[in-house]
N, C-alpha and C positions, 0 to 999 in steps of 0.2 A: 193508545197515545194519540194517533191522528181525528181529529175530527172535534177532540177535548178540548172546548176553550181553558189555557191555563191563566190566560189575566183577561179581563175585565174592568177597567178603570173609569170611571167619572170626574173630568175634569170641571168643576162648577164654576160658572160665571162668562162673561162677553166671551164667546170663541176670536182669538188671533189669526191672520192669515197669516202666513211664512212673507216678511217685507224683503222687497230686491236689496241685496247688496248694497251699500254704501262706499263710496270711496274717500280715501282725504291721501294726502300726504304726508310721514314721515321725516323728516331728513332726506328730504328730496325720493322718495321712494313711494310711489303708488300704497296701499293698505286696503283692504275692503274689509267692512265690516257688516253684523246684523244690526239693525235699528232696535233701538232700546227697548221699546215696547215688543217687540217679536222675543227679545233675549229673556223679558220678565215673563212673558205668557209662557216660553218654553220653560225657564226652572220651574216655575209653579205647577206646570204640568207633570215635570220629571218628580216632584214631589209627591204629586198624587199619586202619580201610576208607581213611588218606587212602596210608596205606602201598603198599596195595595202587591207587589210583588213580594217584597220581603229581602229574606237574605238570598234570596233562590241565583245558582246558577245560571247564568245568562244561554240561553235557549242555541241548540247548534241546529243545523240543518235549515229546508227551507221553510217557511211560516205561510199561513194567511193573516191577513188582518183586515179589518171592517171598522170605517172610521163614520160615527154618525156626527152633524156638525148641528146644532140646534139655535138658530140665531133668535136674538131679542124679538119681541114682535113691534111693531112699527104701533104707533100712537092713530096712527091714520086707520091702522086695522084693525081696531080695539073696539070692542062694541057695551054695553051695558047691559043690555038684556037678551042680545044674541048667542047662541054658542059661537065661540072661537075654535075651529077644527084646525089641526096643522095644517099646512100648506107648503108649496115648495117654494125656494126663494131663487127664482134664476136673478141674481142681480150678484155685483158685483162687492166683495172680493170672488174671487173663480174658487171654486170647492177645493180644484189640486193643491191652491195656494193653503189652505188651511189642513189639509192631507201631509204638506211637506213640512208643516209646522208641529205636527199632532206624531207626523214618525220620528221628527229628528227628539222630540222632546221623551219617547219609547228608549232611543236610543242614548240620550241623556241617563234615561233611570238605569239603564245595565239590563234592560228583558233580551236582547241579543247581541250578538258581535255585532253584526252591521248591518243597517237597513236593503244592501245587496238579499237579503236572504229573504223580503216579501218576494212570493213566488205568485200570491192573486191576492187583489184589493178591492175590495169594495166601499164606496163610502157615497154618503145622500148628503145633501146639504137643504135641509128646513126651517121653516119660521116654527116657534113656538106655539101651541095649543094655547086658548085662553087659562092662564093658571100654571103656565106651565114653566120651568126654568130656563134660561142658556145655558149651554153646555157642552161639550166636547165629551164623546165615549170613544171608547178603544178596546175591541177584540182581538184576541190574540190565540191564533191556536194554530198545533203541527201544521204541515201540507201532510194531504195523504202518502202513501208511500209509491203508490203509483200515477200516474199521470191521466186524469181522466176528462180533461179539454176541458 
C-alpha cells in the first residue's frame, strides 16, 4: 500500500495560483471570498482529478503528494531553430500559491478527508520544453507506515 501512487492526474492548460482572499460586504457584515478565476481553475481541476479517481473512497491516513506546476513558455524564450529544454521559472506567482490551489482542488474531487493529512510535499515549478504543454500534475500516494525523515 505505502509507497503506491494511487492517483495521478493531469490538469491541462494555464496553471492558476491560489488568489488571496477577497473581501466585500454583506448587510454590513465583512464576506471573504476566492476570485473567480482561482474558483474556475479549481472546479476544472477537481474535474480532472475526480475523472481520474473515480468512485473510490476518499483515502484515510497520512498521504504524500508531489505537485509539478508547468508554466507557458514566454514568447521572448522561443526560439526556431534552437532546442527549447525546460527551464525553472523563479518568477512570480510563488510555486506555494499554485500548490494551495492544486490541493484544495484534490480536496474538491473527494481523494481525501482533508488536506491536514499531506504529511511530505513536494512540488517544482517550470517553464515548458519547446513543444511542450501547460499543465498542472498531482501525485498521490500512502505515507509509509513508519517515519523515515
Amino acid at each position: 500500500r505505502a509507497g503506491r501512487i494511487v492517483l495521478h492526474a493531469t490538469i491541462p492548460g494555464l496553471p492558476v495560483a491560489k488568489g488571496r482572499p477577497r473581501a466585500t460586504t454583506v448587510g454590513g457584515r465583512a464576506r471573504l471570498y476566492t476570485p473567480a478565476k482561482t474558483r474556475r481553475w479549481e472546479a476544472k481541476a477537481a474535474e480532472c482529478i475526480r475523472a481520474e479517481w473515480g468512485q473510490q473512497a476518499p483515502l484515510q491516513g497520512p498521504v504524500c503528494v508531489s505537485v509539478l506546476v508547468v508554466r507557458a513558455r514566454p514568447s521572448s524564450k522561443t526560439w526556431k531553430r534552437k532546442p527549447m529544454p525546460p527551464e525553472w521559472a523563479p518568477t512570480r506567482p510563488d510555486l506555494d500559491n499554485y500548490v494551495k490551489a492544486a490541493l484544495d482542488a484534490v480536496s474538491k474531487a473527494g481523494v481525501w478527508v482533508d488536506d491536514s493529512q499531506v504529511v511530505r510535499l513536494t512540488a517544482t515549478k517550470r517553464i515548458a520544453a519547446g513543444g511542450e504543454l501547460p499543465r498542472v500534475e498531482v501525485c498521490v500516494r500512502p505515507a509509509p507506515e513508519s517515519f523515515d525523515g
